[in-house]
VONU-327772 format. One record per residue (C-alpha): residue number from 1; residue in three letters; x, y, z negated; chain. Coordinates in Angstrom, 3 decimals, decimal comma. Example, Ala and Ser with C-alpha at 12.3 -4.5 7.8 and 13.67 -1.06 7.14 Angstrom:
BEGIN
> 1 Ala 12,300 -4,500 -7,800 A
> 2 Ser 13,670 -1,060 -7,140 A
REM end
This chain:
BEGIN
> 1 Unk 32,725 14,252 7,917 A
> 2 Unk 30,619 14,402 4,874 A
> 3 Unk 26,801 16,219 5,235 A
> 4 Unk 24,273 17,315 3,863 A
> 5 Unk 20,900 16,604 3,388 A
> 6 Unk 18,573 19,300 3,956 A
> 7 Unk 16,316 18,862 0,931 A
> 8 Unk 19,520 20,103 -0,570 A
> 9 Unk 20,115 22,661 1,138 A
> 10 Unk 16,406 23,881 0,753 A
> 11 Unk 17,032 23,852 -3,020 A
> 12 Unk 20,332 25,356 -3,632 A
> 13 Unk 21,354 28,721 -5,154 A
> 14 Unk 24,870 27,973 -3,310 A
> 15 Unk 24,715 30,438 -0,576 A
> 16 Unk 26,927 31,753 1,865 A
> 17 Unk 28,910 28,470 1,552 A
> 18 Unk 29,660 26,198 4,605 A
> 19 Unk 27,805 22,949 5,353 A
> 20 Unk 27,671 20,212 7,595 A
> 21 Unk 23,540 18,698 8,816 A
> 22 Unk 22,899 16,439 11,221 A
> 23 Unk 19,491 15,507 11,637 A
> 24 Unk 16,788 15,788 14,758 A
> 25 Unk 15,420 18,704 16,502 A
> 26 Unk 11,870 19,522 15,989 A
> 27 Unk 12,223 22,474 18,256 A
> 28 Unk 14,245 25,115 19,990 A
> 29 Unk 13,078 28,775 20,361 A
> 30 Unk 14,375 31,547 22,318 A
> 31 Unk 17,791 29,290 22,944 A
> 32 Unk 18,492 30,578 19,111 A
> 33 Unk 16,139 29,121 16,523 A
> 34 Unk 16,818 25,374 16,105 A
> 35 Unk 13,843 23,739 13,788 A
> 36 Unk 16,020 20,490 12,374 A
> 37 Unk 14,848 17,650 10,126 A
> 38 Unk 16,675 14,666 9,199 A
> 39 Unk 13,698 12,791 7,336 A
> 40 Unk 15,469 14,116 3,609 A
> 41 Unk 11,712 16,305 3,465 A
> 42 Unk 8,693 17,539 5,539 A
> 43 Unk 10,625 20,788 5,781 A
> 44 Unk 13,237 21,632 8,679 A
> 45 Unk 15,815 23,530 7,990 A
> 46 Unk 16,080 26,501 10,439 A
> 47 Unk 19,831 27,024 12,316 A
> 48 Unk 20,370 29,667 14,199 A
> 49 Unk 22,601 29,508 17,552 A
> 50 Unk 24,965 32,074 18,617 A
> 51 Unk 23,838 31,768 22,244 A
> 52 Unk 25,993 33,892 23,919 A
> 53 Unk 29,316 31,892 22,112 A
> 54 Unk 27,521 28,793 22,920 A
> 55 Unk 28,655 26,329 25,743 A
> 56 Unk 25,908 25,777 28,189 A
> 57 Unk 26,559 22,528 28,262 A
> 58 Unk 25,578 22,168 24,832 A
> 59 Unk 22,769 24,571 24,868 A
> 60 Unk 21,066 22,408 27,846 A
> 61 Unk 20,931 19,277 25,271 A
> 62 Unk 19,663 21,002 22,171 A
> 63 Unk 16,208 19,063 22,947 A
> 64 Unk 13,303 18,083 20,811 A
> 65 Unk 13,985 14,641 19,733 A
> 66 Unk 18,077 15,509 20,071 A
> 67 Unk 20,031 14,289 17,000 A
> 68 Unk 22,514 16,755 16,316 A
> 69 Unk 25,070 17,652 14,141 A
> 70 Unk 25,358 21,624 12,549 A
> 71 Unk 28,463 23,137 10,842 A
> 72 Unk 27,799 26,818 9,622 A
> 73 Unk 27,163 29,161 6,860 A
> 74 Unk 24,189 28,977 4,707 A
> 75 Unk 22,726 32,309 4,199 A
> 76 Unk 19,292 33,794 2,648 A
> 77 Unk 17,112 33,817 6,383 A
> 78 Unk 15,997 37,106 7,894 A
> 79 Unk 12,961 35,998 8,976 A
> 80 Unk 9,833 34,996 8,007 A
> 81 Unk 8,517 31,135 7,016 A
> 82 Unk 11,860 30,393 5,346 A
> 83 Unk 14,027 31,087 2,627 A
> 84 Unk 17,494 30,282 4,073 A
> 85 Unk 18,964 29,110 7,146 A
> 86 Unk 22,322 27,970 8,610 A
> 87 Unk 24,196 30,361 10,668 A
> 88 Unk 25,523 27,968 13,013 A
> 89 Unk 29,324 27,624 13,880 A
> 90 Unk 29,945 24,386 15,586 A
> 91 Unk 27,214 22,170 17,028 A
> 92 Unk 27,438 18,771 18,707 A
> 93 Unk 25,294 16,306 19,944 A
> 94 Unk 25,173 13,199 18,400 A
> 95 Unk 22,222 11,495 20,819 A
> 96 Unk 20,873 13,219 23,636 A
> 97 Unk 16,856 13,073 24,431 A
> 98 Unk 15,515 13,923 28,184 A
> 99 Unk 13,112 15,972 28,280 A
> 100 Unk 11,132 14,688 30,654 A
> 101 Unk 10,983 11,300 28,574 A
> 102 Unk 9,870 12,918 25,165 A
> 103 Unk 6,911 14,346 27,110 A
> 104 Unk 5,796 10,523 27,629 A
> 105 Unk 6,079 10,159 23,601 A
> 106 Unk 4,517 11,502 20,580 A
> 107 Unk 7,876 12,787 20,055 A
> 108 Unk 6,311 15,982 22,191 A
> 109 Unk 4,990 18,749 20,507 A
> 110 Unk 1,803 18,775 20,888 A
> 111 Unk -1,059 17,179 18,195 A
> 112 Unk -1,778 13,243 18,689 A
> 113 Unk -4,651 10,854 17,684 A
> 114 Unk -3,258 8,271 15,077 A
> 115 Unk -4,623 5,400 17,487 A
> 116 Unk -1,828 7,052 19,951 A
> 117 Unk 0,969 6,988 17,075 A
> 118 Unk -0,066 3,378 16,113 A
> 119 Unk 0,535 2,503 19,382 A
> 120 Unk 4,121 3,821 19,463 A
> 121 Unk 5,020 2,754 16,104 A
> 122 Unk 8,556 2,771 16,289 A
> 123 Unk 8,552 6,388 16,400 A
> 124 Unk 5,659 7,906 14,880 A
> 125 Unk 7,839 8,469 11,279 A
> 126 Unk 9,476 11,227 13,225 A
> 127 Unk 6,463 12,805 12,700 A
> 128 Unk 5,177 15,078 9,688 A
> 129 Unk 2,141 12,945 9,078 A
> 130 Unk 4,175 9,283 9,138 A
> 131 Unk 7,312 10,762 7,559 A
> 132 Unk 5,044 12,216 4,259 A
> 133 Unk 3,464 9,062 4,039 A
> 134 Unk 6,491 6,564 4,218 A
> 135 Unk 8,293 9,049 1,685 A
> 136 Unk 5,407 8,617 -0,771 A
> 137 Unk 4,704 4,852 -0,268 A
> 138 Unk 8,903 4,705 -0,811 A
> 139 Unk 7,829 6,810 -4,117 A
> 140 Unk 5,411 4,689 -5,225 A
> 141 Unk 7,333 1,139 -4,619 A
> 142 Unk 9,852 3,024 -7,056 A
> 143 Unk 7,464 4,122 -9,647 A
> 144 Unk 5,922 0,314 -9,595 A
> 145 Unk 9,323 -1,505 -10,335 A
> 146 Unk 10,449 1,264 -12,819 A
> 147 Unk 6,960 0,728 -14,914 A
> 148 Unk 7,393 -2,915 -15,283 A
> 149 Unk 11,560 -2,687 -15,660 A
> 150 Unk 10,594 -0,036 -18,600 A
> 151 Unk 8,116 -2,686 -20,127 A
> 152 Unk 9,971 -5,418 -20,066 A
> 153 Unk 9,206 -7,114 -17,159 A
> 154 Unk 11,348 -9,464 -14,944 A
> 155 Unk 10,806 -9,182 -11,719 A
> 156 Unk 9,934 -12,551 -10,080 A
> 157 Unk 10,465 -13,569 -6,174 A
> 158 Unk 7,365 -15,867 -5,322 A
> 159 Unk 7,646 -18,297 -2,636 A
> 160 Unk 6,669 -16,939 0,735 A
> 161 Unk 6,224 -20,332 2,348 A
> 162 Unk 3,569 -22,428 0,027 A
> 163 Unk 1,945 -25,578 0,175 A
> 164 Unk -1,145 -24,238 -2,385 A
> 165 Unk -3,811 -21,875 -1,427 A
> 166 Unk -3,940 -19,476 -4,521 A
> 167 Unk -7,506 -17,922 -4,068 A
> 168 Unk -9,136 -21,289 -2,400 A
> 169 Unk -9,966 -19,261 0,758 A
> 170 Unk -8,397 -21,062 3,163 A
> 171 Unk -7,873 -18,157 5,839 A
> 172 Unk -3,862 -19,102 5,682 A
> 173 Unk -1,122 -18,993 8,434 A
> 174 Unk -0,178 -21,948 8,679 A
> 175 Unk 4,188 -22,731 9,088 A
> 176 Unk 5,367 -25,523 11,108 A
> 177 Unk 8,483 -26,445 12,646 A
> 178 Unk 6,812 -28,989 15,330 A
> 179 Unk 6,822 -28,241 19,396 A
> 180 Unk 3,094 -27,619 19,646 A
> 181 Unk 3,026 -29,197 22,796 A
> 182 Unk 3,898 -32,783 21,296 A
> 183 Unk 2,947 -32,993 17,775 A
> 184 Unk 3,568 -36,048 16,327 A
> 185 Unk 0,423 -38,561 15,184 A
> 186 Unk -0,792 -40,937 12,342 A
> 187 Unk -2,415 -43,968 12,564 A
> 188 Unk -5,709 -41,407 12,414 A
> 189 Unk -5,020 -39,806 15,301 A
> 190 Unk -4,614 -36,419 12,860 A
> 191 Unk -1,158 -34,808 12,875 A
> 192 Unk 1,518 -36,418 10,931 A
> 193 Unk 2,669 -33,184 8,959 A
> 194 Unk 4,893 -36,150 6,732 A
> 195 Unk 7,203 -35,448 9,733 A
> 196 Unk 7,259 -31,699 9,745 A
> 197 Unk 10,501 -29,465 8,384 A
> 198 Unk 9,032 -29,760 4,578 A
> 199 Unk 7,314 -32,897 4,976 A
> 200 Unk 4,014 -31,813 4,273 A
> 201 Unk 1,501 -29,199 5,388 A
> 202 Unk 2,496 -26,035 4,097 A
> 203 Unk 1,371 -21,690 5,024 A
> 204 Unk 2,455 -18,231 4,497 A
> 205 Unk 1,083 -17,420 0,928 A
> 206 Unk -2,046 -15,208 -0,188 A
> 207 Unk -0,780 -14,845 -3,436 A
> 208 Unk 1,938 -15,351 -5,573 A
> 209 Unk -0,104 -15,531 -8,528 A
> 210 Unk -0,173 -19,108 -9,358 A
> 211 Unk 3,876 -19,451 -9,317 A
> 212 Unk 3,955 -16,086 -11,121 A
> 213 Unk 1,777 -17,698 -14,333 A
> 214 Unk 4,632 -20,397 -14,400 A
> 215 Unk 7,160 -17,888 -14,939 A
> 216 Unk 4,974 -15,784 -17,439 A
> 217 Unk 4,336 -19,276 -19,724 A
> 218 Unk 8,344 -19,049 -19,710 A
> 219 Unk 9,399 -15,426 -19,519 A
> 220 Unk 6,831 -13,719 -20,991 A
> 221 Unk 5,664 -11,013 -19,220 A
> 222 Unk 6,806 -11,266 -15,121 A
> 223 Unk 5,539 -9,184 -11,921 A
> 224 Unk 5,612 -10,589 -7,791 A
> 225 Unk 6,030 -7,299 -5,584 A
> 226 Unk 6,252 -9,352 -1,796 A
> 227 Unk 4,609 -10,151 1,422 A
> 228 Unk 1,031 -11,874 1,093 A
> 229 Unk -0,685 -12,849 4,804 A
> 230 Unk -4,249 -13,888 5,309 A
> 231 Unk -5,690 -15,321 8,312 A
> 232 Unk -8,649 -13,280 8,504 A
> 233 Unk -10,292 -11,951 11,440 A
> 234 Unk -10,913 -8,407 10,202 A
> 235 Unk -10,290 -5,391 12,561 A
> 236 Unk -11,397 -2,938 9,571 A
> 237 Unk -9,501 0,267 8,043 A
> 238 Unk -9,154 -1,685 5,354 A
> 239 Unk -7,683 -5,315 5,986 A
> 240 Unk -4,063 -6,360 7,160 A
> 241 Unk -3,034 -9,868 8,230 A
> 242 Unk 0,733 -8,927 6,238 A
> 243 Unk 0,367 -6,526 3,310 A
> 244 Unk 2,391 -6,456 0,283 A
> 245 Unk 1,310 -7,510 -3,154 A
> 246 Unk 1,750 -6,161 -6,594 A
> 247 Unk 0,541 -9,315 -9,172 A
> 248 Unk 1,822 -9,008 -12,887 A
> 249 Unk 1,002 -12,171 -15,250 A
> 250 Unk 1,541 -12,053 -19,074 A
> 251 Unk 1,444 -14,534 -21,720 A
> 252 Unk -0,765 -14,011 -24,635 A
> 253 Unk -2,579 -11,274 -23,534 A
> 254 Unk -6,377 -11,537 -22,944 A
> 255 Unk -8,906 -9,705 -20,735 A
> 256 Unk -8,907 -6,619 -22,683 A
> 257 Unk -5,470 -6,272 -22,666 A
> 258 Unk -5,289 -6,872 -19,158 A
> 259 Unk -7,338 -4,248 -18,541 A
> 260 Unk -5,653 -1,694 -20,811 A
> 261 Unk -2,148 -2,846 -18,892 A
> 262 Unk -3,644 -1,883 -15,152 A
> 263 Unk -4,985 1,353 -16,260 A
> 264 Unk -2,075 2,625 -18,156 A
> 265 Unk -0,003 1,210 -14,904 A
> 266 Unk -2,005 2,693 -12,290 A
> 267 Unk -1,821 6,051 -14,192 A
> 268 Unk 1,605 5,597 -14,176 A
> 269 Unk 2,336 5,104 -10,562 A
> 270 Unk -0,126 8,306 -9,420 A
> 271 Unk 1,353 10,789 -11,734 A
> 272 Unk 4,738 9,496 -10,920 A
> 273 Unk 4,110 10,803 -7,228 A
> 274 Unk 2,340 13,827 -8,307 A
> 275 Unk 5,871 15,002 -10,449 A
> 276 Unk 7,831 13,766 -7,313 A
> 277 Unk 6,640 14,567 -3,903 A
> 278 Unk 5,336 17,611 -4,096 A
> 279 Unk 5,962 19,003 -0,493 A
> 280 Unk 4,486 15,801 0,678 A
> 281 Unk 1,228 15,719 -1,203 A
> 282 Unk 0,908 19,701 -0,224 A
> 283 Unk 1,119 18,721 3,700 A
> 284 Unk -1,143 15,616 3,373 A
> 285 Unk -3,640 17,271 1,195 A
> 286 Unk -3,747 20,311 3,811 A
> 287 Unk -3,834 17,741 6,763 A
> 288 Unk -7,124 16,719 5,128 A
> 289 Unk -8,761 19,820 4,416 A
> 290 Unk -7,730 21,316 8,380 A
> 291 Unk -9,054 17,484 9,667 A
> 292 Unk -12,074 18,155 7,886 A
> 293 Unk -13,234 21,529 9,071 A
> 294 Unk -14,183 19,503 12,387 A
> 295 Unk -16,332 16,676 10,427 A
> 296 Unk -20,229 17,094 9,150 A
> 297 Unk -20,132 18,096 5,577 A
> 298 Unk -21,425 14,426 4,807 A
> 299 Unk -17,936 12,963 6,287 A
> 300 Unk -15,998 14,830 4,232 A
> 301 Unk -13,371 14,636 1,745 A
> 302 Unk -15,808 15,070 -2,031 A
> 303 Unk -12,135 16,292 -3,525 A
> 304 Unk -8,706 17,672 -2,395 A
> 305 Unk -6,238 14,735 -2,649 A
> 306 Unk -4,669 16,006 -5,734 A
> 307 Unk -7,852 16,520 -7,420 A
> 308 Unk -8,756 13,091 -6,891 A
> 309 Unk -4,962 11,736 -8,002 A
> 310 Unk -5,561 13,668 -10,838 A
> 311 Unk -9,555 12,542 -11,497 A
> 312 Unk -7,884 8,714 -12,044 A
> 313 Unk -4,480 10,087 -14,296 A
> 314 Unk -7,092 12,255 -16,570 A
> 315 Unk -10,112 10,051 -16,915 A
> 316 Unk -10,377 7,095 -18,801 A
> 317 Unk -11,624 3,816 -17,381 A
> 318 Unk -14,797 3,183 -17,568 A
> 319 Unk -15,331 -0,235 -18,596 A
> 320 Unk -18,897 -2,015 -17,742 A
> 321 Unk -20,013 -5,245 -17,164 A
> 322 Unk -21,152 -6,970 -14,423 A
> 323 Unk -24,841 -7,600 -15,542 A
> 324 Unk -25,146 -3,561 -16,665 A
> 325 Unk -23,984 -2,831 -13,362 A
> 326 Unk -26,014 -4,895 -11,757 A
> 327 Unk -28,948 -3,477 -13,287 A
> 328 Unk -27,604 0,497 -12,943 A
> 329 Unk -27,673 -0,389 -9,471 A
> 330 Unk -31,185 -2,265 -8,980 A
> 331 Unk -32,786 0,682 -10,309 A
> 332 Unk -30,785 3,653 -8,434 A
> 333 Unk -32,364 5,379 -5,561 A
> 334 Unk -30,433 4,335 -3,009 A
> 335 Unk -30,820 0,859 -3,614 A
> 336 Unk -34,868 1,257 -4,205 A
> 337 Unk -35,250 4,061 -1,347 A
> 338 Unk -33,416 0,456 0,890 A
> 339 Unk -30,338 3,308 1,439 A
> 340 Unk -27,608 0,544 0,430 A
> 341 Unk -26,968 -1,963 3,464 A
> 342 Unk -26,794 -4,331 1,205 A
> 343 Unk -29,473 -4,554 -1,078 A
> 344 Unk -29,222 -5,662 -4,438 A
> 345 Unk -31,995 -8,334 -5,625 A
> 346 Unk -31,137 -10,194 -8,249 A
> 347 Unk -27,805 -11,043 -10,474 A
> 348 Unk -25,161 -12,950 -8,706 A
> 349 Unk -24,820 -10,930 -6,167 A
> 350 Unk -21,438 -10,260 -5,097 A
> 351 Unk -20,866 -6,347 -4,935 A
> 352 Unk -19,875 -4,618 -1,737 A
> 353 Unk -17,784 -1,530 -1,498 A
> 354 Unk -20,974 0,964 -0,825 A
> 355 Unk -22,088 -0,479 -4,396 A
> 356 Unk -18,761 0,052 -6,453 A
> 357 Unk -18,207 3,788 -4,882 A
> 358 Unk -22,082 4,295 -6,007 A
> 359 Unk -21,026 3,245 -9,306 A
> 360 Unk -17,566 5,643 -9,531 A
> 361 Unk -18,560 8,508 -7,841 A
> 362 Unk -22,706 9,227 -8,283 A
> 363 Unk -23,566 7,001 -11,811 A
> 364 Unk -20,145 6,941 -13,628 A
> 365 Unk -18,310 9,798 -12,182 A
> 366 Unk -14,906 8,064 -13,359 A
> 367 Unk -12,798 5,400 -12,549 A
> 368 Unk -14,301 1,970 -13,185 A
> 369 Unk -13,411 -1,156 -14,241 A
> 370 Unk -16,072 -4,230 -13,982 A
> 371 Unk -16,178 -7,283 -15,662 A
> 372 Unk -17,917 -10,759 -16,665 A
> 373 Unk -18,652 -11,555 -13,247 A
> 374 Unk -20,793 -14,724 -12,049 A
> 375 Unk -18,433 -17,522 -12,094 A
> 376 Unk -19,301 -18,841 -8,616 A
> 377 Unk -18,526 -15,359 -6,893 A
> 378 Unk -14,510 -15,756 -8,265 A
> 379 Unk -11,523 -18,011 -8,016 A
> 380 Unk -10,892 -21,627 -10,126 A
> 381 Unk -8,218 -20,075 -11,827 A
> 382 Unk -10,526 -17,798 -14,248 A
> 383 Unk -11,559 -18,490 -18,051 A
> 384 Unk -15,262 -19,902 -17,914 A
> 385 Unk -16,882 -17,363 -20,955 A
> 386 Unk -18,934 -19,459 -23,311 A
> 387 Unk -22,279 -18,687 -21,361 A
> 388 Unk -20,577 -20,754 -18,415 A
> 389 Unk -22,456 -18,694 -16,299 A
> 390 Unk -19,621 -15,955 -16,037 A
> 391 Unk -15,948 -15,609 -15,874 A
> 392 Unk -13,282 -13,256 -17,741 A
> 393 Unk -12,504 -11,567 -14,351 A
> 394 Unk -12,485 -7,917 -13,840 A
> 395 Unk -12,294 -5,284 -11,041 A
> 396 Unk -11,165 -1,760 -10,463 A
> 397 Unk -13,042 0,842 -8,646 A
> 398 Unk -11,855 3,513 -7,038 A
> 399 Unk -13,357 6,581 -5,497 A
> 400 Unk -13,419 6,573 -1,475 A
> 401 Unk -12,124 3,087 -1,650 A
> 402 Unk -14,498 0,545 -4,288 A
> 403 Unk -12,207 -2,307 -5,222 A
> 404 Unk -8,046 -1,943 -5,860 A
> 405 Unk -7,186 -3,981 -8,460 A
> 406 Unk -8,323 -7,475 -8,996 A
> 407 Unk -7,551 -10,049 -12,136 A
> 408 Unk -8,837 -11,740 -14,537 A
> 409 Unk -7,934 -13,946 -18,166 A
> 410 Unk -6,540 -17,385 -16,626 A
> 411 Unk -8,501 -20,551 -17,893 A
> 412 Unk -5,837 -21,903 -20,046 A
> 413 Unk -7,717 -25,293 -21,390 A
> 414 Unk -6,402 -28,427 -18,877 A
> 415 Unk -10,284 -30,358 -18,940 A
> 416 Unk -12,012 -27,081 -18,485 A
> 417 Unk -9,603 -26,279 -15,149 A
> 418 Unk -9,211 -29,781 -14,232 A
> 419 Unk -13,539 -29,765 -13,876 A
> 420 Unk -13,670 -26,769 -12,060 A
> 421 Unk -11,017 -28,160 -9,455 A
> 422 Unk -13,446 -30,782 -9,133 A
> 423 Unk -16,511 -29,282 -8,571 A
> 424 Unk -14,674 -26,908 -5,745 A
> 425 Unk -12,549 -30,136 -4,545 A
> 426 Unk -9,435 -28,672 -5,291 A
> 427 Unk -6,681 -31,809 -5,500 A
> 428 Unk -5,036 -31,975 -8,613 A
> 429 Unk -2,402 -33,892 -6,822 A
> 430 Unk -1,819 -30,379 -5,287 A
> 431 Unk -1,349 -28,667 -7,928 A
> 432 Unk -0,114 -31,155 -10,487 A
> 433 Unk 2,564 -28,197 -11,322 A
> 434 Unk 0,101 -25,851 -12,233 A
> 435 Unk -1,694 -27,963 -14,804 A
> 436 Unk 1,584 -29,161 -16,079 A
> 437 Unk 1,327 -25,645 -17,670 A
> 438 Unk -1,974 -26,316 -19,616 A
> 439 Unk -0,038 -29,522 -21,057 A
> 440 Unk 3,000 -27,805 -22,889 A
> 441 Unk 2,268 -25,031 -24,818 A
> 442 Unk -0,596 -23,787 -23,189 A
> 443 Unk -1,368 -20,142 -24,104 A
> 444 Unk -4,015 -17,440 -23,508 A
> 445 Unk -2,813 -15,387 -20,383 A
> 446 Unk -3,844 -12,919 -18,431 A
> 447 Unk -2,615 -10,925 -14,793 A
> 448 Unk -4,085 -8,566 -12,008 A
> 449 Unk -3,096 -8,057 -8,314 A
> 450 Unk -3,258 -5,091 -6,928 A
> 451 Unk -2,855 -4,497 -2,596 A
> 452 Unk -0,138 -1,890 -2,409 A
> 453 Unk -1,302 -0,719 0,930 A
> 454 Unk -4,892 0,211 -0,843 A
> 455 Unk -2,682 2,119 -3,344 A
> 456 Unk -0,614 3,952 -0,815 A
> 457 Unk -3,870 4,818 0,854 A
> 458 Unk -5,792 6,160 -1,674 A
> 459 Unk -2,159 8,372 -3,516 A
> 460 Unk -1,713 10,061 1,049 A
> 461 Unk -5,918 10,377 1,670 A
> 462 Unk -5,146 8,157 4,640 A
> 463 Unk -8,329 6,547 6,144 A
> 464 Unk -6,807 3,656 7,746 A
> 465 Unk -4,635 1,011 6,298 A
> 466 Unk -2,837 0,360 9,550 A
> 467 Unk -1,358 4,008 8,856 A
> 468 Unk 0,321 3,067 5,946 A
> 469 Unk 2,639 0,396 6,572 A
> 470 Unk 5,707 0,495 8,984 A
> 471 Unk 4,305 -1,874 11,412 A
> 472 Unk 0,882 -3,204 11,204 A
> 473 Unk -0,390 -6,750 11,519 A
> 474 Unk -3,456 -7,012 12,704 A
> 475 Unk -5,852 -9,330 14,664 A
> 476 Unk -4,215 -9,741 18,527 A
> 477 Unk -0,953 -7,154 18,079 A
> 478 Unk 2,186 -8,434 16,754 A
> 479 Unk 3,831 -5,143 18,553 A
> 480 Unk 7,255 -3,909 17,237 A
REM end
């Protein structure tokens, strides 16, 4: 039988009209007031039981953490908190859940830590918190394909499986198909990866950049949204061994223009959510503000969560380069008063996120984007400026966060690339494919990656990465 979702239901002017939900209960009052949700919205829809017309059969399994089904008459509520509610007819259960068992889960009503959710993944998006967040990150993974679809963009699927390291950091999964217990040799004693499934030594990617630039030198403009993995041993808020990439690459299109096409796409995403999940952002954003009642007034949030969506939709960029910002912050207080953890000395030093949120939220007081760094702080890939000192790569700094978006102008002359290969012993035999596109028709270009899971982060005022993904991979837990 067809149903409804409640978000509909919540909506509609269609009253006193029959209607079929099935969703699960949230809770069961007075063995009359059934709180529902089926995931549609943060909001439950409220269905009132007939008791006394009621099998107690059925009565006995209307449980928190029941799925049920509801057939009854929608009507303008009676009581408070609510603006309608089903008068309920017919109910059945469509899973049972014992009682005693939910009180082992976070499925129980009572408040949880989000180290206790994390560690019962598999249902924490039953709750309010999880539920608002996967709803927006589903939001925002929209509002990123439908900005590149409306620019003319063709969505490119990067390999997953790679025999090139991308950012030359070598912190990479490696993929093999041999019994570890009886790899096979060389005449070196080193394994023989010649006789592995691809016949050479190959890893889960860090990037899909490099392939994407092939595409762009083809298609034009192209974006990679996928799986990226590194191999780093970081048990931060703020690192994932598996997050998911956002990396757009267009052909004749320098630096500036790179930086005028993140901006006007991050804008893009943040007020998308803001005109489309507006119960969400209203529960996270008061989640925040109750959370930090308990906190010193130094741990606090500086703005509500849609003040600070709104500071980065409003304000424009701020664009600075490395060497002012450099100086900005040898001269600040916290950096002379020895404040910063790091401190800053001299140029070349490669910023750390207490320096870029100095630089966004006490000197600039706006988004920022840096750029012109020193060339041996960034990857091969970027355009050597004619100083040769610095690079065409930029940076985007948030507030609460420091860096989301990373790019750069690729270096699009062959000898210039081919000598910085060599001076970071990068094989050209490697990446023969990659230079092939310096050889034929080699053109300015220019892209930007951006970590989605920073991005869902900063749009929910989460704190910790791991609570923004489905299932987090992390140092030591592969769970779920």
């Amino acid at each position: 039988m067809k149903h409804h979702k409640i978000a509909e239901l919540l909506k509609t002017e269609h009253l006193l009209q029959d209607y079929t939900v099935k969703g699960w209960v949230r809770a069961f009052r007075s063995n009359r007031f059934i709180s529902l949700n089926d995931g549609s919205t943060i909001n439950n829809l409220q269905c009132v039981v007939d008791f006394e017309n009621t099998p107690e059969e059925v009565l006995q399994q209307i449980n928190v953490g029941a799925a049920i089904s509801v057939k009854g008459t929608l009507k303008e509520s009676e009581g408070k908190g609510q603006r309608v509610e089903i008068e309920a007819q017919e109910i059945k259960i469509l899973g049972e859940a014992n009682p005693e068992e939910v009180k082992k889960t976070i499925l129980s009503p009572k408040r949880h830590t989000l180290e206790k959710l994390r560690e019962q993944a598999h249902l924490r998006v039953r709750t309010n918190t999880f539920s608002a967040v996967m709803r927006v990150r589903s939001k925002l993974s929209f509002a990123v394909h439908q900005y590149f679809q409306q620019n003319g963009f063709n969505y490119v699927n990067t390999p997953i499986i790679t025999g090139s390291d991308a950012e030359g950091a070598g912190e990479m999964f490696k993929v093999t198909n041999f019994n570890l217990k009886d790899t096979p040799k060389n005449e070196d004693g080193e394994i023989d990866f010649k006789k592995d499934f691809f016949g050479k030594e190959t890893n889960l990617t860090v990037s899909g950049q490099l392939e994407a630039e092939t595409y762009a030198l083809g298609l034009g403009q192209v974006y990679t949204f996928g799986p990226t993995f590194r191999a780093e041993n970081s048990n931060t808020s703020r690192h994932l061994a598996e997050f998911w990439m956002i990396e757009p690459e267009v052909a004749f299109c320098d630096l500036d223009g790179n930086m005028d096409l993140a901006e006007d796409f991050i804008k893009y995403v943040l007020n998308y959510i803001l005109e489309n999940c507006d119960d969400d952002l209203d529960f996270l954003e008061n989640r925040i503000i109750q959370e930090d009642k308990s906190k010193p007034e130094s741990e606090r949030q500086p703005m509500k969560l849609r003040e600070k969506l709104k500071f980065i939709t409003e304000n424009n960029f701020k664009r600075v380069s490395y060497t002012e910002a450099i100086d900005i912050l040898k001269n600040s207080k916290p950096n002379k008063k020895k404040k910063f953890n790091y401190i800053i000395k001299e140029w070349g030093a490669d910023l750390q996120s207490e320096h870029e949120r100095f630089l966004v939220e006490k000197h600039f007081k706006c988004p920022v984007i840096l750029f012109d760094y020193p060339a041996n702080i960034k990857a091969f890939y970027m355009r050597l400026n004619e100083d040769e000192k610095t690079v065409r790569a930029m940076d985007i700094l948030f507030p609460g966060i420091g860096e989301i978006v990373g790019g750069s102008q690729r270096e699009e002359r062959l000898e210039v690339l081919q000598q910085k290969m060599n001076e970071l012993g990068i094989d050209e035999k490697e990446l023969w494919w990659y230079l092939d596109t310096r050889k034929f028709g080699t053109c300015v270009h220019s892209g930007f990656g951006l970590g989605f899971e920073r991005l869902v982060l900063f749009a929910t005022g989460m704190t910790n990465i791991r609570d923004v993904i489905p299932y987090p991979r992390t140092p030591q837990n592969a769970e779920f």
